[in-house]
N, C-alpha and C positions, 0 to 999 in steps of 0.2 A: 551427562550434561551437554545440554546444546552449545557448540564454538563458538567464540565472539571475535568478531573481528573490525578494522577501524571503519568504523563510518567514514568513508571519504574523507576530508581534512577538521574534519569537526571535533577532531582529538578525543571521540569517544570511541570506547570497542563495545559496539552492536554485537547482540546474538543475532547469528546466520539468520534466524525468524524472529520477525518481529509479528508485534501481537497486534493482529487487528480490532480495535475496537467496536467496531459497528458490529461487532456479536452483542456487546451488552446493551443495547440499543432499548429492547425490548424486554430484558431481564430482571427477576426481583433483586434487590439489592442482597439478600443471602447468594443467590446464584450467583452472580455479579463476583461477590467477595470470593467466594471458592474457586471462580474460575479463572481471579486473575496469581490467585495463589497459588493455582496447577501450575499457570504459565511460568510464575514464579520458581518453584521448586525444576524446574526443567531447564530454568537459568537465563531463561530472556528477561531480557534487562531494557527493552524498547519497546511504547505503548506508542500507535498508529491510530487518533480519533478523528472524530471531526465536529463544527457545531450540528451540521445537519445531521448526525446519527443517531438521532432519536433520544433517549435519556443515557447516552453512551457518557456526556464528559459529566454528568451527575454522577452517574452510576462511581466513576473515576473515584471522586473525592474525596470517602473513606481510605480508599488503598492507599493513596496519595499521603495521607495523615501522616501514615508509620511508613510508606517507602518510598518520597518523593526521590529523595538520593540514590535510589538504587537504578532508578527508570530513567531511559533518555523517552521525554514525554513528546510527544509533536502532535500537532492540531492542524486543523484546515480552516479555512474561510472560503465558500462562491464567491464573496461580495467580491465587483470591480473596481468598483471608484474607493478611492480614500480612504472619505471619510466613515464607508461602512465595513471596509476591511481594518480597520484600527476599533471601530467597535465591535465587528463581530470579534477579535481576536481577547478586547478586554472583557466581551462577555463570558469568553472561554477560559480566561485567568478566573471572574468569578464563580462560574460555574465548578471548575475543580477545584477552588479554593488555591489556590496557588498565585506563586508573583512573578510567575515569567513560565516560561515553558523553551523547551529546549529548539522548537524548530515550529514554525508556523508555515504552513502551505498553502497554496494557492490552488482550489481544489476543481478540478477537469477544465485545466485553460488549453483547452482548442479550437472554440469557434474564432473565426477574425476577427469579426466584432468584440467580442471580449477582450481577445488578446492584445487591442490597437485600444481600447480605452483601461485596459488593467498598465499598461505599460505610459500609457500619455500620463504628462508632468501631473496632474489630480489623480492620477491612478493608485490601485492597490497596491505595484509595486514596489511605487517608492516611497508609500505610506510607510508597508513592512518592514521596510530597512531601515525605515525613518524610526518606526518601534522596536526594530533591532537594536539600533544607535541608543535608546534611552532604556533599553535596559528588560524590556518587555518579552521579548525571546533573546535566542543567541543565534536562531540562523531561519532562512528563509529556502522554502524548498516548493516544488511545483510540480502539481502528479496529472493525471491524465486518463482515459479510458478508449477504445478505439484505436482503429488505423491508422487514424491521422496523427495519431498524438507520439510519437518517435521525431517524424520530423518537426510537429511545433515544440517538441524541450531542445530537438536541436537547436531553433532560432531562438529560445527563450535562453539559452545558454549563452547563446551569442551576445544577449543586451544585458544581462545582468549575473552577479557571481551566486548564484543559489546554490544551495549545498548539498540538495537529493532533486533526486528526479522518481518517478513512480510511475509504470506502463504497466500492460499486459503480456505474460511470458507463460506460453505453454507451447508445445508439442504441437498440437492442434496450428495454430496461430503461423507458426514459426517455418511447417511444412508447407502449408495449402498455399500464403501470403509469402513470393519470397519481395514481394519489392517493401512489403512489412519488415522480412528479417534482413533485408539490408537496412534498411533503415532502424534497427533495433540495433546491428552490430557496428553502424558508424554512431550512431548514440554513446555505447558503448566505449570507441574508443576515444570519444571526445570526453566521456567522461572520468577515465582511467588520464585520460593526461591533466584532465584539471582539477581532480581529485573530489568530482564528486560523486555520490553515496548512488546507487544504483538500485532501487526496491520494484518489486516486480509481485503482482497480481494475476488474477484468475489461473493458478498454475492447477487447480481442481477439479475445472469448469470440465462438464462433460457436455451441456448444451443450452437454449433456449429453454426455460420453460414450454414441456407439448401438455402436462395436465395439469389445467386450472385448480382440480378439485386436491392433490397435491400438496401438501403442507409446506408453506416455502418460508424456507431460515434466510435464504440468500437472492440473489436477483437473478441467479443461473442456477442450474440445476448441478448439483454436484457427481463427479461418478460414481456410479452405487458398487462399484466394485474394490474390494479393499488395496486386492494385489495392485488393479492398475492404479488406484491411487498412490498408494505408496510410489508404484514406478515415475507416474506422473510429479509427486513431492522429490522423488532423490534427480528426474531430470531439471531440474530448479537448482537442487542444493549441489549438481554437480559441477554448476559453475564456479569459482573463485571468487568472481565480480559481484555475485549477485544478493541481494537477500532476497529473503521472501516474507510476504504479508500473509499472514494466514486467514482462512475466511471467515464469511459473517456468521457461516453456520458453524455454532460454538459445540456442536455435538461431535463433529469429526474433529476440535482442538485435540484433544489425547493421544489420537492416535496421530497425528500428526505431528506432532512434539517426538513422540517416540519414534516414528518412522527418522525424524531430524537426529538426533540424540542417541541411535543407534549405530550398528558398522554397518553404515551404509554402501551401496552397489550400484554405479552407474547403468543407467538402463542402455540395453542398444537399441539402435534403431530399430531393428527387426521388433523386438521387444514391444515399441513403444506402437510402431504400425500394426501389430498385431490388436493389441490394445485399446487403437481406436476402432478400427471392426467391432472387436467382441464387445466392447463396452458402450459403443454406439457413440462415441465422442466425434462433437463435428464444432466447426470455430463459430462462437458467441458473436463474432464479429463479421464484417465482410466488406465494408466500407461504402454500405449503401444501405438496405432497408434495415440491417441489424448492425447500426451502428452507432446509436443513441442505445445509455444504457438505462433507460426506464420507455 
């Protein structure tokens, strides 16, 4: 069984992975049922959706029926202003059929412009908290995609008390970009002292889509190598602080759960450098032409 530990102060114990939803996005509802029942037997207890992920918070609804209590459920909203962040999030209560959800997110606040109108007095901000206060979630959290996005949850921490935060954490990222991983490990330690939840993304990634003709589960291409996956999933799980999202491509869920849920082995550097060679892993990001993630 995969570990569970406290979500930041939200007084729940998260399993180390959480489950990303944007795999059920495009799923039959049989599929959908089986796959969150894998995740289920494997002991995660936290569903990560969003509204834009396709038929992801429908797909939800049934599982929801029989194991609302079991799951700490969080959702997203783009909208900026207000008044569309308090309905995208009610449409997402009707969508899964549920009366509140456990954490509503503010989903890739990086640009300035967004972030100076999701934050002003009509903003989404203070809408959420405003639907926190009546009962609609219990906590408000704020994820992000790119470069940039360590230093804007720094400043987003700085104006309001959110509960998770949600960046990009791999190998890749962490070596190539160090003023990325200083800015990941003062993230980090701002968020170990205010006690909030730490979830971390594309830990998979091996690169850009290079072929069109390619069947694509995800917005990046995943590494097609097992070993370096795995080494890639236990540099993730070897941190303490961290959780990790699992990806959209729900074909590699399995063994990614077991890789978690196993006696796991911290990779070493060598290991991991090797890895990116032979597996042709290079960063999804760069803080310039490939730094928007569609």
């Amino acid at each position: 069984m995969i570990e569970h530990q406290p979500f930041g102060t939200t007084g729940h114990l998260s399993s180390k992975v959480i489950f990303g939803a944007a795999a059920l996005g495009g799923m039959s509802q049989a599929r959908a049922d089986a796959t969150l029942e894998t995740a289920l037997a494997f002991g995660v207890n936290h569903v990560d959706t969003a509204a834009s992920y396709g038929a992801s918070e429908d797909r939800l609804a049934p599982f929801l029926q029989d194991h609302r209590r079991e799951v700490f459920l969080a959702t997203k909203t783009g909208d900026r202003d207000g008044d569309g962040a308090r309905r995208s999030l009610e449409s997402s209560l009707e969508r899964m059929g549920v009366d509140h959800v456990d954490m509503i997110q503010l989903h890739n606040l990086v640009e300035e412009d967004e972030w100076r109108e999701a934050f002003s007095p009509g903003g989404a901000v203070p809408a959420l908290f405003a639907a926190r206060d009546a009962g609609l979630c219990r906590h408000v959290g704020v994820t992000g995609h790119g470069l940039r996005i360590a230093r804007m949850h720094l400043r987003s921490l700085g104006e309001a008390p959110f509960a998770s935060v949600l960046f990009p954490y791999n190998h890749s990222l962490m070596t190539e970009f160090p003023d990325y991983a200083a800015d990941v490990e003062l993230l980090r330690d701002v968020c170990a002292a205010q006690g909030v939840a730490a979830q971390t993304i594309k830990s998979i990634a091996r690169r850009r889509w290079s072929d069109p003709d390619q069947p694509h589960f995800s917005w990046y291409e995943p590494i097609d190598d097992a070993g370096a996956r795995a080494r890639a999933t236990e540099y993730v799980l070897a941190e303490p602080d961290l959780f990790l999202n699992t990806s959209s491509d729900a074909r590699l869920l399995d063994e990614v759960l077991r890789v978690a849920a196993g006696a796991r082995r911290t990779p070493t550097a060598d290991q991991l450098a090797r890895d990116r060679v032979e597996a042709g892993i290079s960063p999804i990001f760069d803080g310039a032409d490939l730094e928007v993630i569609r």
